[in-house]
N, C-alpha and C positions, 0 to 999 in steps of 0.2 A: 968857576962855580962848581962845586960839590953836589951833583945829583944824589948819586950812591958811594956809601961804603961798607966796608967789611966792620961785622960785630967782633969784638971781642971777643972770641969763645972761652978766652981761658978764666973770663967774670960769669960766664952762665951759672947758674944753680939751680940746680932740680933737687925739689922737694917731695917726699912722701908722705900723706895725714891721712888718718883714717877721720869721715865726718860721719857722723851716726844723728839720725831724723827719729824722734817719734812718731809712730803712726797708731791710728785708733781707725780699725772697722767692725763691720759687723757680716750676721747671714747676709743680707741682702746688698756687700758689698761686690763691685762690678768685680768677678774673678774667682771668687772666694767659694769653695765647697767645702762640706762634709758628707763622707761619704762612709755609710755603714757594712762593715765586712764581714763577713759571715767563712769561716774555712771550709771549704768543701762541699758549697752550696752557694749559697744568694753573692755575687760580687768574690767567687774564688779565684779570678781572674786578678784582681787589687791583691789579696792578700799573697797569690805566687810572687808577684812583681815587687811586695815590699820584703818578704821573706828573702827573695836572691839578690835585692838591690842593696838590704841594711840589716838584713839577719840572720844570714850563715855566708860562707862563703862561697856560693854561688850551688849548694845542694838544698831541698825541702828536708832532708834529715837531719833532726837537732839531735845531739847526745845528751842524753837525761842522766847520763853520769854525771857530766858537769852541772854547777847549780847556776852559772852566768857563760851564756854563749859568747865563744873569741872569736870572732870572723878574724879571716888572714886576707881577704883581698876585698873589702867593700868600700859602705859611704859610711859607715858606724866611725864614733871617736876613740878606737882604741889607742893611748899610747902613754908616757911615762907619765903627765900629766892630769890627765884627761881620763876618766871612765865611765863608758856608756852600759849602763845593764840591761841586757837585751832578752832576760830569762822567758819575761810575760807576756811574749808575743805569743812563741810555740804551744801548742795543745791550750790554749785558752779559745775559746766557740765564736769568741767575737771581739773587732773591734772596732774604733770612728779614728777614720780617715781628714785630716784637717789641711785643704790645700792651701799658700798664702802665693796668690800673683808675685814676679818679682818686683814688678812693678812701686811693690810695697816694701820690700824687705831689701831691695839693691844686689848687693853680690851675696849678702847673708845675714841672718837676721843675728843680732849682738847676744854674745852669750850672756845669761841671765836676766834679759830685758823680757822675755814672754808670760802674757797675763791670760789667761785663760778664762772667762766668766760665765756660767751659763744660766740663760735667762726664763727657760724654760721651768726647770727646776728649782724646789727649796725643801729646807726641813721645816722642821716644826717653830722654828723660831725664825722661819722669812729670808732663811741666810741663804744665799745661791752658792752652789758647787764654784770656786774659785781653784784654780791649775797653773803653776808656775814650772818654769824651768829652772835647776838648779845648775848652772852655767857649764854642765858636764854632759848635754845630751839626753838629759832625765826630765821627765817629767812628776809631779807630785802636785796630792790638793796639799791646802795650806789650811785650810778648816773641815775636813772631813771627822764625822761623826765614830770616836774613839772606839765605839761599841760592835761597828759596824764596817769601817772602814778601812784604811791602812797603815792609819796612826800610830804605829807599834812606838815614835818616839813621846807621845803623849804620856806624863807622871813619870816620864823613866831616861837613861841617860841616852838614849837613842834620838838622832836628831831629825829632825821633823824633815828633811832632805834628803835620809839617809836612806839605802838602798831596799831596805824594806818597806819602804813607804811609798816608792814608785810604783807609776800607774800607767807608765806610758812612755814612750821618746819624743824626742824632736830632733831635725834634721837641719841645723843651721843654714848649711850653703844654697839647700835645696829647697826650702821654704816648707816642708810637711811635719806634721804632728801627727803622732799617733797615741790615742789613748786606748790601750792594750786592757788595764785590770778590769774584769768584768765582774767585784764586790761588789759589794754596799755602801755606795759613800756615805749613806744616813739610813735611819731605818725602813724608809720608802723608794730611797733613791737608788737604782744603783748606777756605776758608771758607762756601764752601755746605752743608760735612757739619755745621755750626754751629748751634745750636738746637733739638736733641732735649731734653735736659734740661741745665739751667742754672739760675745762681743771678743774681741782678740786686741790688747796691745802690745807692743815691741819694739824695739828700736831699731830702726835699718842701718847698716854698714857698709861706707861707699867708699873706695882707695882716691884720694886725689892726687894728682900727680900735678906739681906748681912749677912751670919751667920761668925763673927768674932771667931777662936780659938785660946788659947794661948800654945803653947809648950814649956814648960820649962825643958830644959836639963841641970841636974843637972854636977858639976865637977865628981864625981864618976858613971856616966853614960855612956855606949856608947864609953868606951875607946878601944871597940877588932872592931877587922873590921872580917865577914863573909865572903869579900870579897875572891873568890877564887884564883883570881891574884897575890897575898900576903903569896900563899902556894908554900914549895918548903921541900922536901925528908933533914935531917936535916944533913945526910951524905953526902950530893951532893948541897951545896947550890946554887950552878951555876948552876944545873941540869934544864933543861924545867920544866913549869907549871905540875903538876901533882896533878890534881882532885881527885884521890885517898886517900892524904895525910890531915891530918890534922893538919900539920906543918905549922909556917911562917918561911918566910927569915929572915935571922938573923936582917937584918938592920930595919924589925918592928916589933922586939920585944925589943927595946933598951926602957929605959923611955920616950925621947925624943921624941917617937913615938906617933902620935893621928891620929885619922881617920876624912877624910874629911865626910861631909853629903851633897851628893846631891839632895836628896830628902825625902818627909815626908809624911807617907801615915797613914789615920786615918782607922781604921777600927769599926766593928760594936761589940758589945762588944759581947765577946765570938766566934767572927765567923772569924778566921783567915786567911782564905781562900782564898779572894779576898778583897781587900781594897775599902771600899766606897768612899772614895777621895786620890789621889798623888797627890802635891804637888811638884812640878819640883822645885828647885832652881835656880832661873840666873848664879849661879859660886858655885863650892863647897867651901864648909865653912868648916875651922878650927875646931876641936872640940876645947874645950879651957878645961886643967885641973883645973883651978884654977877660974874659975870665971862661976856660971850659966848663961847660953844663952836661949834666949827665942825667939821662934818663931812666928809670926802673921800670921796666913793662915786666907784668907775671900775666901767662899765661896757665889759666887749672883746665886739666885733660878730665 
């Protein structure tokens, strides 16, 4: 009888999937801040720590030579695909701080899924400040008032995403927004009065990792059951269950007899003790004498 054997390793397959969750919170979600920064005064402690973590290369001097700051060692997205404009951070008086728990966002929030909406604020026609990400690290509204704001692609071939039109960054992996432009997003509103209360959504992104195993039970495997239910004193076959006994009932030990499998437990090799993964079945299964069965167990990490 067949207690243990060796898995195939050379059937394993390990899989890679990114799974991405929508979420929707708000201010008063358990985690969640916005925090208003002021450089050189109220909260100049935030604005040092985002300046050296995503806005220069680890110096507070920015070159106003250049019109978009290149950090060479940070968290910012410089590279062949990808570009973050980091211009409206430096010498601007102020700006809001947007924390996201990871809790919400996973390993990182998915490029171009961030909805910004604030609830606080409207124009004249009831519309609230709306803020997206443009899947490059940028921040921009999506309805800011053209007269006022930073709509420069409004009536013109500039597009409503385009680097002129940023207001801010986001931090994917890290879960922070920053809305840097301190205009007008209409002509009462501007975007520092931004971040009292608001709602955020996103989609979070989580790597899974699917370790596929094959169990192949052979016909001459696994025909005795251990089961103690199945024992009964060989004198007495009507007699109660007796755990004592290493006997079965006569009715399974005919040929006819095969044991169900309801479950499948891998263990670590050499350590018998406790099983690294069971495998529950939906219904017990037939052994089958005559034909090998094979089982699919995925484990996702």
């Amino acid at each position: 009888m067949f207690v243990f054997k060796d898995i195939n390793k050379t059937s394993t397959v390990i899989q890679q999937n990114i799974v991405n969750y929508t979420q929707n919170f708000n201010t008063s979600s358990a985690g969640t801040n916005s925090i208003k920064i002021t450089s050189g005064s109220t909260n100049n402690k935030y604005w040092q720590s985002l300046n050296v973590l995503f806005y220069t290369s680890g110096s507070p001097i920015y070159d106003e030579k250049a019109k978009f700051a290149q950090p060479s060692s940070n968290f910012s997205l410089n590279n062949k695909t990808k570009f973050q404009y980091l211009n409206k951070f430096h010498n601007y008086p102020s700006s809001s701080l947007i924390t996201i728990p990871q809790q919400f966002y996973g390993e990182k929030i998915k490029e171009g899924s961030f909805v910004f909406i604030d609830k606080n604020n409207s124009d004249n026609d009831s519309n609230n400040p709306i803020i997206k990400d443009d899947g490059k690290g940028n921040l921009y509204s999506t309805n800011a008032n053209s007269n006022f704001g930073t709509l420069a692609g409004v009536g013109s071939s500039t597009a409503i995403s385009s680097s002129d039109n940023y207001v801010g960054n986001i931090f994917y992996k890290q879960g922070i927004a920053v809305i840097t432009e301190t205009g007008s997003w209409s002509g009462s509103v501007d975007y520092s009065d931004l971040g009292t209360n608001y709602t955020v959504k996103l989609d979070s992104s989580n790597m899974i990792t699917t370790h596929e195993y094959n169990v192949t039970i052979n016909p001459n495997e696994y025909n005795l059951s251990t089961n103690y239910s199945l024992r009964s004193p060989l004198s007495n076959d009507s007699a109660p269950l007796n755990l004592s006994t290493r006997f079965l009932k006569a009715e399974f030990t005919s040929s006819d007899f095969s044991p169900y499998i309801t479950s499948i437990k891998l263990y670590q090799d050499g350590v018998y003790d406790e099983p690294v993964i069971e495998a529950a079945l939906p219904k017990p299964i037939r052994k089958s004498k005559k034909i090998a069965t094979t089982f699919k167990i995925k484990l996702d990490l």
